[in-house]
mmCIF entry with sequence, helices, sheets and N, C-alpha, C, O atoms, coordinates in Angstrom:
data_MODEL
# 
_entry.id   MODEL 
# 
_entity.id                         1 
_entity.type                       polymer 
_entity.pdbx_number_of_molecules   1 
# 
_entity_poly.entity_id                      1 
_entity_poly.type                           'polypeptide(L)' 
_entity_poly.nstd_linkage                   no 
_entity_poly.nstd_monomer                   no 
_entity_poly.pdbx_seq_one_letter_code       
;(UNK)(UNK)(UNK)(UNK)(UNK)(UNK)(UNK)(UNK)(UNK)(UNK)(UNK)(UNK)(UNK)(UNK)(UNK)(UNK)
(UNK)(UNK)(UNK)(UNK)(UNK)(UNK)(UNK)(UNK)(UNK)(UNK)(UNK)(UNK)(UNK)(UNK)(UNK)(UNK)
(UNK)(UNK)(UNK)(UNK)(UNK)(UNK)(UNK)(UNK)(UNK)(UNK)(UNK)(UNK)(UNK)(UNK)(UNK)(UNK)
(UNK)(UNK)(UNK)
;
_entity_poly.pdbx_seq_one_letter_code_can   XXXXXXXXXXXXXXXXXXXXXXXXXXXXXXXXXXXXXXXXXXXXXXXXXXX 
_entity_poly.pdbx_strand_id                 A 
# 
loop_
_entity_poly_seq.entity_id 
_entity_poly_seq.num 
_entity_poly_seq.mon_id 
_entity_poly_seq.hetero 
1 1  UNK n 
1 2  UNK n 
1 3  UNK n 
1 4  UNK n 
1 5  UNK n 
1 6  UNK n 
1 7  UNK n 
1 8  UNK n 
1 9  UNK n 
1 10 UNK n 
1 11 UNK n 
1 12 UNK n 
1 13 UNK n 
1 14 UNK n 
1 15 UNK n 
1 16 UNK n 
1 17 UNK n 
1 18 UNK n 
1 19 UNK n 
1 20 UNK n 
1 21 UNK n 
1 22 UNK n 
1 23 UNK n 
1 24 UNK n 
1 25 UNK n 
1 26 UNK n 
1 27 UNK n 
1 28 UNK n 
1 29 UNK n 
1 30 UNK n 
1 31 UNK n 
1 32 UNK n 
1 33 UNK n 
1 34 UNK n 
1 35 UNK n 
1 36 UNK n 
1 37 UNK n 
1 38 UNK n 
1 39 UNK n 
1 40 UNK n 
1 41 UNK n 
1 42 UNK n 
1 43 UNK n 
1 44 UNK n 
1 45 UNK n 
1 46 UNK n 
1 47 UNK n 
1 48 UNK n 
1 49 UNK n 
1 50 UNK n 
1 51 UNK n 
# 
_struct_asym.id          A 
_struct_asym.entity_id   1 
# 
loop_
_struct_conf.conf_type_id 
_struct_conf.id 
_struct_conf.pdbx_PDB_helix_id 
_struct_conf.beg_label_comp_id 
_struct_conf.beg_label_asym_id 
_struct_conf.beg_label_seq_id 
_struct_conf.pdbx_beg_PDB_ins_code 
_struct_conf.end_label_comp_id 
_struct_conf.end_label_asym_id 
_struct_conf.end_label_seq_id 
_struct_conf.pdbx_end_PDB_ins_code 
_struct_conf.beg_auth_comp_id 
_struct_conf.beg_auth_asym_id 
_struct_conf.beg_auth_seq_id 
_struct_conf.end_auth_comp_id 
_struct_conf.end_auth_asym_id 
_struct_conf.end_auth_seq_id 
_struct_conf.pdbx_PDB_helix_class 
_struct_conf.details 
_struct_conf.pdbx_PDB_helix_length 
HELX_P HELX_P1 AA1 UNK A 2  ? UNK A 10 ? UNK A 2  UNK A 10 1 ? 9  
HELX_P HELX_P2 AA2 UNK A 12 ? UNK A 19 ? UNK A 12 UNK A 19 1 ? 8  
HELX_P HELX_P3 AA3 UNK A 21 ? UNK A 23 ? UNK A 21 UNK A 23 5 ? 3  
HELX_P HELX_P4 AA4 UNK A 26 ? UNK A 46 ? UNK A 26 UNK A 46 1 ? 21 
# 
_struct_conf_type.id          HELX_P 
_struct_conf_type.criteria    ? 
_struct_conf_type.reference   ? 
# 
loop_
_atom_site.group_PDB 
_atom_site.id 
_atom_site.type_symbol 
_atom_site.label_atom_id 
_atom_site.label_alt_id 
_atom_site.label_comp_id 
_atom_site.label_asym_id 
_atom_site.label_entity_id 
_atom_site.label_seq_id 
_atom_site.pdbx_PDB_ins_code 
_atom_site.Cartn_x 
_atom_site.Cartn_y 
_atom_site.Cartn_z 
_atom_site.occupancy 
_atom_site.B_iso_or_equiv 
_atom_site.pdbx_formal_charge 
_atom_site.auth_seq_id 
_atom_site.auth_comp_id 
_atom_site.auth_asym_id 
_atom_site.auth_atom_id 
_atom_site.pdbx_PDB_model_num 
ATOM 1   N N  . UNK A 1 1  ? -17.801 -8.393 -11.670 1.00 0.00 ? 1  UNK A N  1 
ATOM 2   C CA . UNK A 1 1  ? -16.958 -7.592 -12.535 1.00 0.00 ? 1  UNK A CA 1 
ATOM 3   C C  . UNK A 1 1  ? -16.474 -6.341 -11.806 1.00 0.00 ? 1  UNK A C  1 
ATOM 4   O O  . UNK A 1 1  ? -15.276 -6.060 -11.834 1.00 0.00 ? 1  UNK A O  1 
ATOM 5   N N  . UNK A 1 2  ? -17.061 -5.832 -11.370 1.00 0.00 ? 2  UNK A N  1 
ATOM 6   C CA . UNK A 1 2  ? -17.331 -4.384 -10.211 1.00 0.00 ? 2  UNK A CA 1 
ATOM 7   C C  . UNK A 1 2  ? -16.208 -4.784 -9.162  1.00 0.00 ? 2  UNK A C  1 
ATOM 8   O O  . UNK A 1 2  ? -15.320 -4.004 -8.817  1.00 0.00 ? 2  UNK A O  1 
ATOM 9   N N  . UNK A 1 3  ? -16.326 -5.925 -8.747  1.00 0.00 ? 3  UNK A N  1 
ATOM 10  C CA . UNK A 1 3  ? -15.463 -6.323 -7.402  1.00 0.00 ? 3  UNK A CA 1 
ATOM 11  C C  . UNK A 1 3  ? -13.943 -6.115 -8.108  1.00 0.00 ? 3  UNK A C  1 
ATOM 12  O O  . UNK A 1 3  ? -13.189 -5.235 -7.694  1.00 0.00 ? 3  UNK A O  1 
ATOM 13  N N  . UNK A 1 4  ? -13.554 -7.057 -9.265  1.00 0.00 ? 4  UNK A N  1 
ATOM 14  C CA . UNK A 1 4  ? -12.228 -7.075 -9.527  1.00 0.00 ? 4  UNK A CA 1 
ATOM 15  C C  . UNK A 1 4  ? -11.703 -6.119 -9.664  1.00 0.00 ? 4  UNK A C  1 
ATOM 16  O O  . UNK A 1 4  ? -10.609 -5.821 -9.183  1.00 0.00 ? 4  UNK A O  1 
ATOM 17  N N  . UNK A 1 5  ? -12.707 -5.158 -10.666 1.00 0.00 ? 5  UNK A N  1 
ATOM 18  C CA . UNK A 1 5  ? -12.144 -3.543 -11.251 1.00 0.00 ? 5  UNK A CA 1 
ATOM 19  C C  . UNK A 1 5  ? -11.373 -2.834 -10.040 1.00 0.00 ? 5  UNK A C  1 
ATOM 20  O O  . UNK A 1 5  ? -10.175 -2.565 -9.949  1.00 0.00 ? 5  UNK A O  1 
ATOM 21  N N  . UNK A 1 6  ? -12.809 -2.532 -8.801  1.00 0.00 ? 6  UNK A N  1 
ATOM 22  C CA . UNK A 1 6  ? -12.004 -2.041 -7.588  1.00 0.00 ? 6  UNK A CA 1 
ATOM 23  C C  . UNK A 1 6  ? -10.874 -2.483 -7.167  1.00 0.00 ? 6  UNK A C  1 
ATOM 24  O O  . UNK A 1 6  ? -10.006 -1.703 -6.774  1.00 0.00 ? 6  UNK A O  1 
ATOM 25  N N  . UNK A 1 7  ? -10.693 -3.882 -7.181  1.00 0.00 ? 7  UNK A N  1 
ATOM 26  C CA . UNK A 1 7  ? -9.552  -4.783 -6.457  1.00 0.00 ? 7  UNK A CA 1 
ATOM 27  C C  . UNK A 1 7  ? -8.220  -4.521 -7.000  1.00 0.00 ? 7  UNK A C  1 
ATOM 28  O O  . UNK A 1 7  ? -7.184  -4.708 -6.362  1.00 0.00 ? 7  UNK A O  1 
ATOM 29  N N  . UNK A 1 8  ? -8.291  -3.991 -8.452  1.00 0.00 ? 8  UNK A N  1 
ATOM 30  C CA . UNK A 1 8  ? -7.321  -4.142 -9.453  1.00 0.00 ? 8  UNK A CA 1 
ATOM 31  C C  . UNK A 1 8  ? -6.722  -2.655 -9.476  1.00 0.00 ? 8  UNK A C  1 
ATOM 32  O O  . UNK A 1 8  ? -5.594  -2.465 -9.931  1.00 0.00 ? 8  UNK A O  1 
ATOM 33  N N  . UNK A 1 9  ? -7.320  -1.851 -9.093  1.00 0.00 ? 9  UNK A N  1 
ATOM 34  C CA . UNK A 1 9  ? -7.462  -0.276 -9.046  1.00 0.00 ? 9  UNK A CA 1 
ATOM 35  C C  . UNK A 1 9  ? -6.244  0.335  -7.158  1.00 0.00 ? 9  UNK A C  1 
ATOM 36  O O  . UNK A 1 9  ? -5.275  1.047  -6.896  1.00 0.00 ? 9  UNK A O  1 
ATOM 37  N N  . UNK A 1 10 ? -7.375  -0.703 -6.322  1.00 0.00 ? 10 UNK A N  1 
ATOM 38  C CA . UNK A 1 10 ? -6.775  -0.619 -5.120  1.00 0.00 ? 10 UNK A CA 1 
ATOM 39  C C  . UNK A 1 10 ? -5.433  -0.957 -5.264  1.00 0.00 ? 10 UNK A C  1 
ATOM 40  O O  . UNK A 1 10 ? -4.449  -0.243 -5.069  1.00 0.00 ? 10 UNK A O  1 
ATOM 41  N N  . UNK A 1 11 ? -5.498  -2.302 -5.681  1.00 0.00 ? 11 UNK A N  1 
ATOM 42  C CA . UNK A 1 11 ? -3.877  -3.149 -5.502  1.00 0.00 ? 11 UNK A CA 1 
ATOM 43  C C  . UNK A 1 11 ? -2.854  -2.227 -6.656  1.00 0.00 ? 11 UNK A C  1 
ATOM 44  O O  . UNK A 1 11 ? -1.641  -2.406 -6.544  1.00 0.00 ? 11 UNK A O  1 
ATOM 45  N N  . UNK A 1 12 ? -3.317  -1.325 -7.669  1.00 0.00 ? 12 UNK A N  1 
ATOM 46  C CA . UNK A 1 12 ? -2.410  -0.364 -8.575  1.00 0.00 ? 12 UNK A CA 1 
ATOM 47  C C  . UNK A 1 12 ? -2.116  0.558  -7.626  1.00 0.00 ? 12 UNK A C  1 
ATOM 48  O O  . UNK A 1 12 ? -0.910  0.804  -7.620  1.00 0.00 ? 12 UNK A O  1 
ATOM 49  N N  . UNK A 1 13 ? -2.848  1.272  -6.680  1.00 0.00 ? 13 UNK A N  1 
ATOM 50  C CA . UNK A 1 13 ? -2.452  2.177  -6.201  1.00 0.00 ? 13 UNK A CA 1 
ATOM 51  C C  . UNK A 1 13 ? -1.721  2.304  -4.900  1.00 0.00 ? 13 UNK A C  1 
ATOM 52  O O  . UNK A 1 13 ? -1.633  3.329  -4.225  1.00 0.00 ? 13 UNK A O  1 
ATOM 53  N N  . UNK A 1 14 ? -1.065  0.801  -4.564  1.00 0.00 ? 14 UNK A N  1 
ATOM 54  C CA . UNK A 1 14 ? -0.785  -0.099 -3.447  1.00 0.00 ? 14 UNK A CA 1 
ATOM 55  C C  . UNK A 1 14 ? 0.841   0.210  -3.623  1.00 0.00 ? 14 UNK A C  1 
ATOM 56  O O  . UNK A 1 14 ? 1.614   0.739  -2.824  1.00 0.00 ? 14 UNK A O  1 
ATOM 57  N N  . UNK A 1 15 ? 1.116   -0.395 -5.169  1.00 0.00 ? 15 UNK A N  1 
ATOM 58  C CA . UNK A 1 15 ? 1.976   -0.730 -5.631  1.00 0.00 ? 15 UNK A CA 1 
ATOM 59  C C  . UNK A 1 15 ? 2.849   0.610  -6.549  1.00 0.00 ? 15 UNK A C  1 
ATOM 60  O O  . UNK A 1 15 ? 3.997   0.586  -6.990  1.00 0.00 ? 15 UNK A O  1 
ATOM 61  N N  . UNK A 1 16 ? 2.057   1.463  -6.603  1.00 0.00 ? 16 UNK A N  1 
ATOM 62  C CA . UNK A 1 16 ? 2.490   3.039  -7.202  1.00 0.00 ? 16 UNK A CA 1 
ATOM 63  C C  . UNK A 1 16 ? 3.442   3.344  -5.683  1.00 0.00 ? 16 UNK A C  1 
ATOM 64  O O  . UNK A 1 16 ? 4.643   3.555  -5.514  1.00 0.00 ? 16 UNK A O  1 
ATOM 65  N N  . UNK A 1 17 ? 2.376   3.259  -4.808  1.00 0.00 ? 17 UNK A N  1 
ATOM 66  C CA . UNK A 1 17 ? 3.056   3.738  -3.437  1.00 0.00 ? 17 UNK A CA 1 
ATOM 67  C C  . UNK A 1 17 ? 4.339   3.649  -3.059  1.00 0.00 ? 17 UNK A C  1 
ATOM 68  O O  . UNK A 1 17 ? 5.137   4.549  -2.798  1.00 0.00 ? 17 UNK A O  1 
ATOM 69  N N  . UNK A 1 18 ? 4.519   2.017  -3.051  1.00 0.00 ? 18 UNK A N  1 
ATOM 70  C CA . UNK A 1 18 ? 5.916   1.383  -2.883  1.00 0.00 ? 18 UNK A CA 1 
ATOM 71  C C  . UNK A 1 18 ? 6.982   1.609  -3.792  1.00 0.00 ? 18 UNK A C  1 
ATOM 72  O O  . UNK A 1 18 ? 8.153   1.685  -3.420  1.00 0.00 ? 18 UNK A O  1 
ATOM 73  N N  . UNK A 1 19 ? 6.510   1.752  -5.319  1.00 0.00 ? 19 UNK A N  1 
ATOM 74  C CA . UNK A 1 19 ? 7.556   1.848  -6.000  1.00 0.00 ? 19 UNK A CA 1 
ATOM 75  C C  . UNK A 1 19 ? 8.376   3.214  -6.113  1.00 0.00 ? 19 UNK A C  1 
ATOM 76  O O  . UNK A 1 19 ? 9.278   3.455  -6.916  1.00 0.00 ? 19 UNK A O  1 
ATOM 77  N N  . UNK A 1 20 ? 7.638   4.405  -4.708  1.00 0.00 ? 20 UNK A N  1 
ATOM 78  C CA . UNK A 1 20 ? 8.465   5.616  -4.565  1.00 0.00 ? 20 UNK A CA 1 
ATOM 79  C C  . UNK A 1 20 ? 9.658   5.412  -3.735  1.00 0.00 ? 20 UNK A C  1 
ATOM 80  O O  . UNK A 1 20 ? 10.604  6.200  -3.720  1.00 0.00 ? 20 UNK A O  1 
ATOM 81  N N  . UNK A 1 21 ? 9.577   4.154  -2.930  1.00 0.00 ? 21 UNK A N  1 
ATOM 82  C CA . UNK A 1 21 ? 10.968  4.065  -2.284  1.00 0.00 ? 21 UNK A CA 1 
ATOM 83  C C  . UNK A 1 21 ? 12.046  4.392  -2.552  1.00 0.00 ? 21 UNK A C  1 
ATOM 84  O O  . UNK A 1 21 ? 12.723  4.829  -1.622  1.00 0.00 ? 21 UNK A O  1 
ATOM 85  N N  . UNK A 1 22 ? 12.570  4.331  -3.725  1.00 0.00 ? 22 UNK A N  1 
ATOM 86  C CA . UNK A 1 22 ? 13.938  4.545  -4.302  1.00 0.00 ? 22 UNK A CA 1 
ATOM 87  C C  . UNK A 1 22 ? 14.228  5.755  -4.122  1.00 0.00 ? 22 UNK A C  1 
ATOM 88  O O  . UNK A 1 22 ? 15.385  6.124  -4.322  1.00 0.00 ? 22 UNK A O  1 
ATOM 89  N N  . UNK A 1 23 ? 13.285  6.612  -3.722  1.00 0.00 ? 23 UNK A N  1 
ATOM 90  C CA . UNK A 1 23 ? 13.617  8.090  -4.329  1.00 0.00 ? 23 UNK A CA 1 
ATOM 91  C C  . UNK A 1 23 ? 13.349  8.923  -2.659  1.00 0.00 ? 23 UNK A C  1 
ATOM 92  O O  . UNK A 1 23 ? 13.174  10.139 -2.575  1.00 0.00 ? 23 UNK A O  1 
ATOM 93  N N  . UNK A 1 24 ? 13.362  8.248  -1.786  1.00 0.00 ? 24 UNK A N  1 
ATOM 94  C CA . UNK A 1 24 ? 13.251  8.773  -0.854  1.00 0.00 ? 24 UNK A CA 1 
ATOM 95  C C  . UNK A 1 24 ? 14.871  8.238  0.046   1.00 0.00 ? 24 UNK A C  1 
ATOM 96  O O  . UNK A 1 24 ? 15.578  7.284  -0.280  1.00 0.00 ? 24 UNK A O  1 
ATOM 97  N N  . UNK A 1 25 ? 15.063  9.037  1.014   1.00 0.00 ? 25 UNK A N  1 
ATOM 98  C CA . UNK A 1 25 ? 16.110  8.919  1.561   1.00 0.00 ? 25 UNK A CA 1 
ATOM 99  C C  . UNK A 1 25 ? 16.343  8.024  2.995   1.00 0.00 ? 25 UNK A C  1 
ATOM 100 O O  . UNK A 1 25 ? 15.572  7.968  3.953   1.00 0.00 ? 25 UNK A O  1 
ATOM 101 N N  . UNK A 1 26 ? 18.031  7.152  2.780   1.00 0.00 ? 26 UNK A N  1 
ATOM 102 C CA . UNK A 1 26 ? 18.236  6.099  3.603   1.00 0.00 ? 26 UNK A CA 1 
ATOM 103 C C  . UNK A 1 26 ? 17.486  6.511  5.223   1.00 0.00 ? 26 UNK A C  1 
ATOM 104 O O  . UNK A 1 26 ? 16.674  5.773  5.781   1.00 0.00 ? 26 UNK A O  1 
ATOM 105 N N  . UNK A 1 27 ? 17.821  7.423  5.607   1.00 0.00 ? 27 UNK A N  1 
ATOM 106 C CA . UNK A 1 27 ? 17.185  7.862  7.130   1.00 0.00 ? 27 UNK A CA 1 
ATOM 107 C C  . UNK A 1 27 ? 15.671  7.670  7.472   1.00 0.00 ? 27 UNK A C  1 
ATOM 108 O O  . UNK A 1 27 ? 15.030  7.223  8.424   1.00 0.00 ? 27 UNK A O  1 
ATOM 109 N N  . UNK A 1 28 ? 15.290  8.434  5.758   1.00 0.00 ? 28 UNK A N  1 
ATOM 110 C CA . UNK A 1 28 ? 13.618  8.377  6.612   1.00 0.00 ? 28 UNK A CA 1 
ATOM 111 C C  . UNK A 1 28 ? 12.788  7.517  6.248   1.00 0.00 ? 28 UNK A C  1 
ATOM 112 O O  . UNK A 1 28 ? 11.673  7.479  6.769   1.00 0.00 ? 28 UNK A O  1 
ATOM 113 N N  . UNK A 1 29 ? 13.337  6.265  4.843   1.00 0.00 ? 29 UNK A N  1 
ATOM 114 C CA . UNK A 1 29 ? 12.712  4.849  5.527   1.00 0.00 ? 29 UNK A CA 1 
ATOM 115 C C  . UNK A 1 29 ? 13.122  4.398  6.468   1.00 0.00 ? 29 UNK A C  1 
ATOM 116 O O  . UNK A 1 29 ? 12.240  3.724  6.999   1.00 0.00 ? 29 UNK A O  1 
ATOM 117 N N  . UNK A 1 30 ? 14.495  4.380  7.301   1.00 0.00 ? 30 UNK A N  1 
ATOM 118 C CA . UNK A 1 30 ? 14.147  3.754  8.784   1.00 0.00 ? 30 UNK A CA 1 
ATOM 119 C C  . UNK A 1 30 ? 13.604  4.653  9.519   1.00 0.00 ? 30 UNK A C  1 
ATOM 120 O O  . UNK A 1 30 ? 13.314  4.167  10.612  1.00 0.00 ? 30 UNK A O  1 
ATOM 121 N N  . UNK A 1 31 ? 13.273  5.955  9.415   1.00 0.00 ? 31 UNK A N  1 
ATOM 122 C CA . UNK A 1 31 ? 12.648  6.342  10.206  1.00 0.00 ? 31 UNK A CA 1 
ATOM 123 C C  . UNK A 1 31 ? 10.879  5.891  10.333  1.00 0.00 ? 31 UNK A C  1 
ATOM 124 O O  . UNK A 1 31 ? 10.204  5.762  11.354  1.00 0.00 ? 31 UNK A O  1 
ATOM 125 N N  . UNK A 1 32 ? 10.548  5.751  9.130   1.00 0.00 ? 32 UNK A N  1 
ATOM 126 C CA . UNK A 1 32 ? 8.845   5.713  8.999   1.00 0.00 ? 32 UNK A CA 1 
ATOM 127 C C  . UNK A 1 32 ? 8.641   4.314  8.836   1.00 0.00 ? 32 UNK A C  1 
ATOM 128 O O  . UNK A 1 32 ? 7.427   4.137  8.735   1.00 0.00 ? 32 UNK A O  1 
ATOM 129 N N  . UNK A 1 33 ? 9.310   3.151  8.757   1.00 0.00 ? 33 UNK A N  1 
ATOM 130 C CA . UNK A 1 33 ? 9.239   2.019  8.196   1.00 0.00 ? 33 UNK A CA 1 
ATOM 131 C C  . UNK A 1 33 ? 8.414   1.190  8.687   1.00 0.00 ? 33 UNK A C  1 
ATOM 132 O O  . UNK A 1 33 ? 7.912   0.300  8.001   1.00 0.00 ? 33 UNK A O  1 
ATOM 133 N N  . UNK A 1 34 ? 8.091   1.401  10.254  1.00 0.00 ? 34 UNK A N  1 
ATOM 134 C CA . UNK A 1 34 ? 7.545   0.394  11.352  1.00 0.00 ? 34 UNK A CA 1 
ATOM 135 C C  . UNK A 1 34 ? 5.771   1.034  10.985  1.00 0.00 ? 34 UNK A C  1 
ATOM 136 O O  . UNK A 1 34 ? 4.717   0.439  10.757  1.00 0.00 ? 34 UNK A O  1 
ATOM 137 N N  . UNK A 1 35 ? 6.051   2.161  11.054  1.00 0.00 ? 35 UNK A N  1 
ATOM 138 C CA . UNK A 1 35 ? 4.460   2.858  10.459  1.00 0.00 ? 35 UNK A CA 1 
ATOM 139 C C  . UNK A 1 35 ? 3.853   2.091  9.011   1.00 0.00 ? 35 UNK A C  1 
ATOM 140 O O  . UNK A 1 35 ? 2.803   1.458  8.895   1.00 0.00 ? 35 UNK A O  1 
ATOM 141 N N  . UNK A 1 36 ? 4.805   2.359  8.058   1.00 0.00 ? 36 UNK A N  1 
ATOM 142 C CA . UNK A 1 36 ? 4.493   2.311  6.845   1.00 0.00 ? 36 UNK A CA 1 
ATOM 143 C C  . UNK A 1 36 ? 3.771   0.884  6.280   1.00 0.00 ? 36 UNK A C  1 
ATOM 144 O O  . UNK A 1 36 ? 2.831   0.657  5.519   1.00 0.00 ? 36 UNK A O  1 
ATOM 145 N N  . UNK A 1 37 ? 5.027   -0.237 7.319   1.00 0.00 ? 37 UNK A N  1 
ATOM 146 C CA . UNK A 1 37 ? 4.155   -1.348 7.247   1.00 0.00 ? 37 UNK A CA 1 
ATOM 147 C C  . UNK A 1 37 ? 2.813   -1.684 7.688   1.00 0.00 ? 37 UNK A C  1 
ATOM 148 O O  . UNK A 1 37 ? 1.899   -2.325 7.170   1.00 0.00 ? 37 UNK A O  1 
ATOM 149 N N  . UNK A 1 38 ? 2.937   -1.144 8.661   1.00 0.00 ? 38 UNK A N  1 
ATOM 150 C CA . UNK A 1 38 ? 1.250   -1.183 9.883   1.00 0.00 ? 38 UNK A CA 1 
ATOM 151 C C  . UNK A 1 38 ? 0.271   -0.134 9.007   1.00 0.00 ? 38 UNK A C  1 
ATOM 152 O O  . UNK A 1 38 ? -0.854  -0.106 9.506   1.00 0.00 ? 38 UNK A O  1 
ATOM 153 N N  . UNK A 1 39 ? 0.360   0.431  8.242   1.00 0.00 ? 39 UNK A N  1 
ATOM 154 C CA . UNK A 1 39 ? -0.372  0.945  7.008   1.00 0.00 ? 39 UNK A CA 1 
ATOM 155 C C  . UNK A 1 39 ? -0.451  -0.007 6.018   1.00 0.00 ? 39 UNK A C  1 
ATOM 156 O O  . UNK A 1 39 ? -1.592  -0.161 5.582   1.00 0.00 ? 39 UNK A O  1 
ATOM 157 N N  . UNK A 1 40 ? 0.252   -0.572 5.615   1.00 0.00 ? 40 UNK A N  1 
ATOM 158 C CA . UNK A 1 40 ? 0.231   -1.016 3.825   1.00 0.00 ? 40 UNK A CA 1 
ATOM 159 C C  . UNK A 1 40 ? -0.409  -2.196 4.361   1.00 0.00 ? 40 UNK A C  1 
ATOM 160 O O  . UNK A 1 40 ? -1.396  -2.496 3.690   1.00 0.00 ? 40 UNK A O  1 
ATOM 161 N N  . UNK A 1 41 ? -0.076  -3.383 5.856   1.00 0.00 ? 41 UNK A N  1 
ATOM 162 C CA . UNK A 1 41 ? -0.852  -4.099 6.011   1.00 0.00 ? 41 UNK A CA 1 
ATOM 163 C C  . UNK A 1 41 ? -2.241  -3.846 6.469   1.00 0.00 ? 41 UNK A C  1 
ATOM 164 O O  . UNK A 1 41 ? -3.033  -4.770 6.287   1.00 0.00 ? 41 UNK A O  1 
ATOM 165 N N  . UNK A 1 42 ? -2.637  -2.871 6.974   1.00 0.00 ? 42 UNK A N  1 
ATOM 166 C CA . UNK A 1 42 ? -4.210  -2.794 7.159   1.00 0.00 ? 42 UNK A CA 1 
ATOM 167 C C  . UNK A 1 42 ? -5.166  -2.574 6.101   1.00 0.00 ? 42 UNK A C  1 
ATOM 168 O O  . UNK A 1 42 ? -6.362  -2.869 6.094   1.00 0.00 ? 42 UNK A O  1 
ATOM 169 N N  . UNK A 1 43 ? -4.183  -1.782 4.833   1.00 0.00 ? 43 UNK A N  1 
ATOM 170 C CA . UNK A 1 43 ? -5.085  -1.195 3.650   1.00 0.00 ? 43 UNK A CA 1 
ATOM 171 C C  . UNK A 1 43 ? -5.255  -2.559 2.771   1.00 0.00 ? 43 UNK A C  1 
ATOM 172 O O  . UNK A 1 43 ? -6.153  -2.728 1.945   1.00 0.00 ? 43 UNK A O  1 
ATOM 173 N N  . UNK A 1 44 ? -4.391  -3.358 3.045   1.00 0.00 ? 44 UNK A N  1 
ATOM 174 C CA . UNK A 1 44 ? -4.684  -4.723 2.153   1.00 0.00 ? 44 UNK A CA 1 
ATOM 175 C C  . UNK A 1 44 ? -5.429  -6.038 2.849   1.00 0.00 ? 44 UNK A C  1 
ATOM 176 O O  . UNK A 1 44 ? -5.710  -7.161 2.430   1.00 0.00 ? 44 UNK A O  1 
ATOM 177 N N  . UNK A 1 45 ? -5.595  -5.409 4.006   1.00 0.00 ? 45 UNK A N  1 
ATOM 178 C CA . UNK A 1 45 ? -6.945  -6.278 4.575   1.00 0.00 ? 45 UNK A CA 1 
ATOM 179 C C  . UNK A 1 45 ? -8.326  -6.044 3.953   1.00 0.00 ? 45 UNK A C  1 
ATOM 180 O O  . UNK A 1 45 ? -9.191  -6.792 3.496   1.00 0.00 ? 45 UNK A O  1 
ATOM 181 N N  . UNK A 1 46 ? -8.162  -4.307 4.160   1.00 0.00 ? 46 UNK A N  1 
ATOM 182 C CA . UNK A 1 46 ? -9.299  -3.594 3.778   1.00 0.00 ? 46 UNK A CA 1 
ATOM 183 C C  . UNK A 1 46 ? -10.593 -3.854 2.902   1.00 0.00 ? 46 UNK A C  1 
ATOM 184 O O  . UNK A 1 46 ? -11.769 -3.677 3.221   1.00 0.00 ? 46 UNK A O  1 
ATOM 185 N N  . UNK A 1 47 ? -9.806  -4.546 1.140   1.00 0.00 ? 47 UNK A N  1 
ATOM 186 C CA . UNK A 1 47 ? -10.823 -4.783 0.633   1.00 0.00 ? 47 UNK A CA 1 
ATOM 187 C C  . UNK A 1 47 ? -11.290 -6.223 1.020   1.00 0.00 ? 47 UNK A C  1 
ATOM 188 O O  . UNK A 1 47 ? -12.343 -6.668 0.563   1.00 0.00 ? 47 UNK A O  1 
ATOM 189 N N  . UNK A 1 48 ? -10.612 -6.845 1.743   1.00 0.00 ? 48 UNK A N  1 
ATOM 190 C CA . UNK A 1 48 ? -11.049 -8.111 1.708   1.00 0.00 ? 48 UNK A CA 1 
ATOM 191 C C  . UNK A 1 48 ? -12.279 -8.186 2.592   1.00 0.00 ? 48 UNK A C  1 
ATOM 192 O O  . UNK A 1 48 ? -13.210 -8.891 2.203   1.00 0.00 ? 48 UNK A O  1 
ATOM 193 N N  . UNK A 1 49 ? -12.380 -7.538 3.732   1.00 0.00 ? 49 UNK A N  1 
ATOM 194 C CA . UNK A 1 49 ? -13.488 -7.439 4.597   1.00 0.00 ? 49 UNK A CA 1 
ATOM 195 C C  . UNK A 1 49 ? -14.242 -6.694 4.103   1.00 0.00 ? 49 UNK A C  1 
ATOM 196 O O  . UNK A 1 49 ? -15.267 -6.771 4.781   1.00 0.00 ? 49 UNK A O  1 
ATOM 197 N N  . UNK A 1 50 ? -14.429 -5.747 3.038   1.00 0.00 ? 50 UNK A N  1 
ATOM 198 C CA . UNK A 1 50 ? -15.592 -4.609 2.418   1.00 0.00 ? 50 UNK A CA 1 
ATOM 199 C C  . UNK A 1 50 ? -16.321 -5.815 1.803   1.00 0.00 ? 50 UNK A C  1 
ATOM 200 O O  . UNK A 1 50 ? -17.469 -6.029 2.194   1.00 0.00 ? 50 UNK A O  1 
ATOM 201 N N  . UNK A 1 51 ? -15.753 -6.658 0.847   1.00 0.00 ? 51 UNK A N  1 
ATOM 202 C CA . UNK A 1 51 ? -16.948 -7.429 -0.116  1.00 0.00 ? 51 UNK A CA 1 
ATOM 203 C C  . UNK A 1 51 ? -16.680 -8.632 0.007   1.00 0.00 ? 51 UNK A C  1 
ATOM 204 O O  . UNK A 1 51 ? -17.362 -9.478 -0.571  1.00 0.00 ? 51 UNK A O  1 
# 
């Protein structure tokens, strides 16, 4: 039960993240974009290797 809660909590706060895109400007997602992915994919490895 414990596992999903976290899982469900992580993946909300995954998805809060992304949905600020709109509101940020054309330049500095291409500027940060190559980062941002190499972030969002390591944090969603993350829980999978914790439990």
């Amino acid at each position: 039960m414990r596992k999903n809660r976290s899982a469900g909590i992580f993946g909300g706060l995954m998805l809060l993240s992304w949905l600020t895109i709109p509101f940020i400007g054309r330049q500095h997602i291409k500027r940060y974009l190559s980062s941002t992915m190499f972030i969002s994919f390591s944090m969603s490895y993350e829980p999978c290797k914790a439990f």
